[in-house]
N, C-alpha and C positions, 0 to 999 in steps of 0.2 A: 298712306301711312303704314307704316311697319307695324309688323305686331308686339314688336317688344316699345316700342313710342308709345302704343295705341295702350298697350298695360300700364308702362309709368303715367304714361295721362291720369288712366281709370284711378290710379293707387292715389298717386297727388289730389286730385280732386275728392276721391274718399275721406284722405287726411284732412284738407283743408279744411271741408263739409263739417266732420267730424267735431272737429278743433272748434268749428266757427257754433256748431250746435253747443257743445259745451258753456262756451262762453256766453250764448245767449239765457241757457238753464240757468248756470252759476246766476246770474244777473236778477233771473226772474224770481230764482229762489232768495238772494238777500233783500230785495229790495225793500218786501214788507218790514224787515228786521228791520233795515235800516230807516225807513218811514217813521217806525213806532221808537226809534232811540232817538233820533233828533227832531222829530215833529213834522208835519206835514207841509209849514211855512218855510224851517229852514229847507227841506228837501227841494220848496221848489224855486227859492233863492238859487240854491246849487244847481240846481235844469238852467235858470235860467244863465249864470256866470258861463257853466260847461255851452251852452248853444253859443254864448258870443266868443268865447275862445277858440272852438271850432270853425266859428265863420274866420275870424280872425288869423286861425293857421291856412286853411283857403288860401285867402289870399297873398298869405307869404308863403307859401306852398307854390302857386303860379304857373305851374303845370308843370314841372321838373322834374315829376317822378316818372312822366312819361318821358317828355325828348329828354331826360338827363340818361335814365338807362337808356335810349337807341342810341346817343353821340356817345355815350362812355364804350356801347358796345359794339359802334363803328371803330371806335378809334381805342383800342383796349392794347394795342400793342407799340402804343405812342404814350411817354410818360410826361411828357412837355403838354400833349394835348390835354390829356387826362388831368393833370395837374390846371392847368386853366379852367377848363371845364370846372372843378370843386370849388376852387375858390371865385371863380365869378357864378355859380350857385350858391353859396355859401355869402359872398357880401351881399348877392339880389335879394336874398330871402331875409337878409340878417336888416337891408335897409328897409324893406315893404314891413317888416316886423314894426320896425321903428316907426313908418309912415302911420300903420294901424294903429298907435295908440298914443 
């Protein structure tokens, strides 16, 4: 790996880390707030809706965000393909949506 690869690596992961630490603080910091504004039942009504909505995208999720970026960026300079590609992601996900609930 080259040096200048081997530094945007380091930078992008710094970022990301960065970004990802943030968002875990922000999180840990409001939660008490928001515990004590809506009660500790309704908070954990909302734990529980967010865990089934998450299982829920899962499975209309389907693994797309892997093989849909390698076949988009197999075929990135075919707009016929690309175009197939979206919309048979796009109805898989839109009917497994419909299936889950």
């Amino acid at each position: 790996m080259s040096t200048i690869n081997y530094r945007t690596l380091i930078r992008n992961f710094s970022s990301l880390g960065l970004v990802q630490g943030i968002n875990a603080l922000i999180q840990l910091l409001l939660m008490p707030l928001v515990i004590s504004r809506i009660g500790v039942d309704y908070y954990g009504q909302i734990a529980v809706i967010q865990v089934i909505v998450f299982f829920l995208a899962t499975l209309a999720e389907y693994g797309y965000g892997q093989t849909g970026a390698r076949d988009v960026a197999l075929n990135r300079n075919n707009k016929t393909v690309l175009a197939e590609l979206f919309y048979n992601s796009l109805y898989t996900k839109f009917f497994l949506c419909i299936a889950a609930f």
